[in-house]
C-alpha positions as CSV (number, residue, x, y, z in Angstrom):
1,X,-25.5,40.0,-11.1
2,X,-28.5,37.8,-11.1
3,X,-30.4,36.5,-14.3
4,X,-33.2,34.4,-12.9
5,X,-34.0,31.8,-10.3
6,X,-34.3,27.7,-10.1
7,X,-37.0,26.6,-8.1
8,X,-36.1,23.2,-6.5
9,X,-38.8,21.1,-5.6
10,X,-37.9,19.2,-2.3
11,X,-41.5,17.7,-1.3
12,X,-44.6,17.0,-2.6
13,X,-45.7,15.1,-6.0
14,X,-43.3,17.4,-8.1
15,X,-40.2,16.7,-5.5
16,X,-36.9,16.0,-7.5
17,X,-38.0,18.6,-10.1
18,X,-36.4,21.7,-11.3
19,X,-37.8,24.9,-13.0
20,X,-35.6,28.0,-14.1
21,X,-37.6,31.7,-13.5
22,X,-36.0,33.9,-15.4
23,X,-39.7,36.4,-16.4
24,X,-40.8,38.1,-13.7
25,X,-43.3,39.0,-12.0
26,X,-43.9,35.5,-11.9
27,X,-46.9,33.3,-10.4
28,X,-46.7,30.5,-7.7
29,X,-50.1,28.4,-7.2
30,X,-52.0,25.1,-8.7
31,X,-53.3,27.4,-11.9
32,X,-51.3,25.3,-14.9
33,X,-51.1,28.6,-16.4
34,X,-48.6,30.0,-13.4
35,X,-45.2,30.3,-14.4
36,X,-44.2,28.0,-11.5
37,X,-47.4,25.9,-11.5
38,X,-47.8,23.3,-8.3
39,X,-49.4,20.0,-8.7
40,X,-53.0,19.6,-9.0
41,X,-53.2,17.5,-6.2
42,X,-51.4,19.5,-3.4
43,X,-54.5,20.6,-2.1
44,X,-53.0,22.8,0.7
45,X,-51.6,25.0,-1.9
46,X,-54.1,27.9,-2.9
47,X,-54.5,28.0,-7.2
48,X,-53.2,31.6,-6.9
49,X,-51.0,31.2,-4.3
50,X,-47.8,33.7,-4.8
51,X,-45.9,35.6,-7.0
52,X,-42.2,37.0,-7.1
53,X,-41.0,40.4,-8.3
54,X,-37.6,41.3,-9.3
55,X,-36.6,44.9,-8.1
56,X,-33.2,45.9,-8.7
57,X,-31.0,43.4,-7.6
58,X,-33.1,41.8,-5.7
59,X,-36.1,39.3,-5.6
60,X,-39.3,39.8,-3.6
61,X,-41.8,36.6,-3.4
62,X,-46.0,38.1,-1.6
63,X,-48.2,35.9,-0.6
64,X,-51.6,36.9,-3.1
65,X,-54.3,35.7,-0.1
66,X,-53.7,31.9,-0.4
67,X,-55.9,30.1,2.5
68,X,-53.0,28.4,4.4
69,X,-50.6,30.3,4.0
70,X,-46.8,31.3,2.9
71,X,-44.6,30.2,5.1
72,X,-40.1,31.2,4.8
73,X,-37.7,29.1,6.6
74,X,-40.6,27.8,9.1
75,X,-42.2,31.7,9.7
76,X,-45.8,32.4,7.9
77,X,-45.0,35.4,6.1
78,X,-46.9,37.8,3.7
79,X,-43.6,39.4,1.6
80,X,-40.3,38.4,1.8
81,X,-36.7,39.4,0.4
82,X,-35.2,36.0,-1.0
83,X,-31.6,34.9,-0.3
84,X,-29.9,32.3,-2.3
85,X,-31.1,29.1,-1.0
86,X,-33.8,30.1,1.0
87,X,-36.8,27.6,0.9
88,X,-40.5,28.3,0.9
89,X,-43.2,26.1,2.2
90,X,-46.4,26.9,0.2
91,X,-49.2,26.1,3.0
92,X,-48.9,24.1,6.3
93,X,-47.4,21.0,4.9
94,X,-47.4,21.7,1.2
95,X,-45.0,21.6,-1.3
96,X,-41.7,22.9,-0.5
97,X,-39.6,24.7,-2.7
98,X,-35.9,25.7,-2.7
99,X,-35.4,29.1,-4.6
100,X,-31.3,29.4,-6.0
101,X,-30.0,32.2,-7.8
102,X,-28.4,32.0,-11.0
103,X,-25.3,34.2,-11.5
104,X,-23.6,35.6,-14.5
105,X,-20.5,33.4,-15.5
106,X,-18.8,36.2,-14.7
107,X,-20.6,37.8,-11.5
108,X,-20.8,34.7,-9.9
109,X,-19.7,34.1,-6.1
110,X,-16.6,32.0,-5.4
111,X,-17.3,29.1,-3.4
112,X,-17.0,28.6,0.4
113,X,-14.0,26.6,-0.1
114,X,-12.6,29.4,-2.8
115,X,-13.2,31.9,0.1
116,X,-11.6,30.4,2.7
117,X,-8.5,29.9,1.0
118,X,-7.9,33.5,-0.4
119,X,-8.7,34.8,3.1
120,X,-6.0,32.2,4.6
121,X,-3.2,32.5,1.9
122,X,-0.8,34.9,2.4
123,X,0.3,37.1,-0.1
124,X,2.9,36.4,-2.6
125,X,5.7,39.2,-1.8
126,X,7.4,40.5,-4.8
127,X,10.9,39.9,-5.5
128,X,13.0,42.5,-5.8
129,X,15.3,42.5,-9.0
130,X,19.0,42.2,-8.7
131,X,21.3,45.4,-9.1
132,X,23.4,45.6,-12.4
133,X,26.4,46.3,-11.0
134,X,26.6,42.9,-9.0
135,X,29.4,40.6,-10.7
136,X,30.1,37.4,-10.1
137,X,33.6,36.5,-9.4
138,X,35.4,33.0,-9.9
139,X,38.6,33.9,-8.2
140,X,40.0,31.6,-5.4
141,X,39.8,32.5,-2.3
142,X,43.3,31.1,-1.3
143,X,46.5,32.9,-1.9
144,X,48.7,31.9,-4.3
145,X,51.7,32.0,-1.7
146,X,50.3,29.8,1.0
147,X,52.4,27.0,1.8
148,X,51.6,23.2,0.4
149,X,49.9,21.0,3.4
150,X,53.2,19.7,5.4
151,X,53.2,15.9,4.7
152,X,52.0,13.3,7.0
153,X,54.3,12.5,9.9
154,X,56.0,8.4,9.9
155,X,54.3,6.2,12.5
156,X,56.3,4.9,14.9
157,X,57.8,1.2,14.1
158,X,55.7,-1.2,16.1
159,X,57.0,-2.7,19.7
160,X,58.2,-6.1,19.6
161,X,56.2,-8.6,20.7
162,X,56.9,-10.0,24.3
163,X,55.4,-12.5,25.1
164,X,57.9,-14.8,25.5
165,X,58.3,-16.3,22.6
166,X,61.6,-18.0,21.6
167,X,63.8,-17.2,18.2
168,X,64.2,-20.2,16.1
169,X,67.3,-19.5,14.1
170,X,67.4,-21.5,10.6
171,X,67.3,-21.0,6.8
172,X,64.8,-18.4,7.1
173,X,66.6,-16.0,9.7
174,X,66.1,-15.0,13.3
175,X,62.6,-14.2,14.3
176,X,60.6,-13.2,17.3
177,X,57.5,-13.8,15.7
178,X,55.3,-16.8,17.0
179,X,53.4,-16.8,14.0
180,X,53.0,-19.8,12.0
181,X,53.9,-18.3,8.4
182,X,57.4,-17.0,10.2
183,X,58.5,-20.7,10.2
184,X,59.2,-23.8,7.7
185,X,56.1,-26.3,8.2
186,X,57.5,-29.3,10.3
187,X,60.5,-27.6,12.2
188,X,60.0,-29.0,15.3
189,X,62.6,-32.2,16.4
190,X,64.6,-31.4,13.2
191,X,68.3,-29.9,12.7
192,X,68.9,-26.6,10.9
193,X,69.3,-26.1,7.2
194,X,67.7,-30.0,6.9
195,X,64.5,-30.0,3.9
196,X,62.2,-32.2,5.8
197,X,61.3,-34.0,2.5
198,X,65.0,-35.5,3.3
199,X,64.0,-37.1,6.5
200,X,63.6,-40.8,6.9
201,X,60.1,-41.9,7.2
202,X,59.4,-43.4,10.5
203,X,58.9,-47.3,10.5
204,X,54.7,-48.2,11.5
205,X,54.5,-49.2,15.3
206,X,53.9,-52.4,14.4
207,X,54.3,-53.9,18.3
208,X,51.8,-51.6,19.6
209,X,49.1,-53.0,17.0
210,X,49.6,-56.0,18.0
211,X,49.0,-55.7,22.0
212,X,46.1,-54.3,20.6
213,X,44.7,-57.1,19.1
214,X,45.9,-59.3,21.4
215,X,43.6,-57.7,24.2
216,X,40.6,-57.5,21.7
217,X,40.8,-61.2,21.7
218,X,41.2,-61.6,25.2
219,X,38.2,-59.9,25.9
220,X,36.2,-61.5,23.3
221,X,36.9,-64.9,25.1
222,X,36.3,-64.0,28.1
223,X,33.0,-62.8,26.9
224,X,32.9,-66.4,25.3
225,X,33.7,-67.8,28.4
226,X,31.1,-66.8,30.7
227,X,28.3,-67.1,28.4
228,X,29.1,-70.4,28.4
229,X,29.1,-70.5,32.4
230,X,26.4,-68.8,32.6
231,X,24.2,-71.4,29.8
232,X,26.1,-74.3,32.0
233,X,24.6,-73.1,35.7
234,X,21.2,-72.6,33.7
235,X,21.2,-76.5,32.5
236,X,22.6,-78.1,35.8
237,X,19.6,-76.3,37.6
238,X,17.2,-77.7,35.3
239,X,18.3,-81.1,35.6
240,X,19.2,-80.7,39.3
241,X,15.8,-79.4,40.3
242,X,13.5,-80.7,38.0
């Protein structure tokens, strides 16, 4: 259910403004005594220019004999049922007005979004309550009698490694490993059951060090030697040719 109307003024020198109707019949035109007066100044609006009725539900706005016209939604008309939002252009460019209807806080439309979702939304389906005779039982599933899991079968002992690798026999026993932690650090060129801590220390090379020097300073002078050759041809051609 309606209660009255807000008039919306969307041109002219009131444009921006708002006016709620709520006493009808009520008067439209430059009169200030109209209960939706226009501005002075809008000249193409007639003093008495229209008035609107409320019958029943509904709202009826009449043109009264203005001079140019009522005109709804862009059509000159002389009586007209309003629909929310419909606006009215009160003569050939006059003022235009937007008329909305105010609802009942309680009557009042949903929205277009509101709409569209209760039309789209399925309904809720109700859910159906749960006999009383259904228990709910903790018992195991598995019989009591079954037989224990059989325990995992013993891998196979690995293959031994062929690869042609020899068996050192010593403190530490036979192996066919070639790994490095299978055998005593510094076997090699050593007899069995002999700590290697107990081994002589071999004396320093000492001839080989010095052949070594001894052809370090061979080379140096014959680096010596023909630097000098060389500086001698360079004086003798000098004094020669000069």
């Amino acid at each position: 259910m309606t209660i009255g109307l807000e008039a919306i003024f969307l041109s002219g020198l009131r444009k921006g403004e708002r006016v709620t109707i709520t006493t009808f019949p009520a008067t439209i035109g430059r009169d200030p005594n109209s209960t939706l007066p226009l501005a002075l100044q809008d000249q193409l609006a007639s003093t008495r220019h229209a008035q609107i009725a409320h019958e029943g539900s509904e709202y009826l706005l009449r043109d009264v004999g203005s001079s140019n016209g009522t005109y709804h939604n862009g059509s000159r008309v002389t009586e007209v049922r309003l629909r929310h939002e419909d606006v009215i252009e009160f003569g050939v460019g006059g003022p235009k007005i937007r008329f909305d209807f105010i609802w009942k806080a309680e009557t009042k439309p949903p929205a277009a979004a509101d709409r569209f979702e209760a039309a789209t939304l399925p309904p809720t389906p109700a859910l159906s309550p749960l006999p009383s005779d259904v228990t709910i039982s903790r018992k195991s599933t598995v019989p009591n009698d079954a037989a224990p899991p059989a325990p995992p079968l013993p891998l196979p002992p690995p293959a031994p490694f062929e690869s042609g690798a020899t068996v050192v026999q010593g403190d530490y026993g036979a192996s066919s490993s070639p790994m490095a932690g299978d055998l005593p650090p510094a076997t090699y060129g050593q007899p069995a059951g002999v700590s290697p801590s107990a081994l002589p220390l071999a004396p320093p090379d000492e001839a080989g060090g010095g052949k070594s020097r001894l052809f370090l300073f061979i080379a140096i002078g014959a680096v010596i030697f023909l630097f000098l050759a060389v500086a001698a041809a360079v004086a003798a051609y000098f004094i020669l040719f000069r």
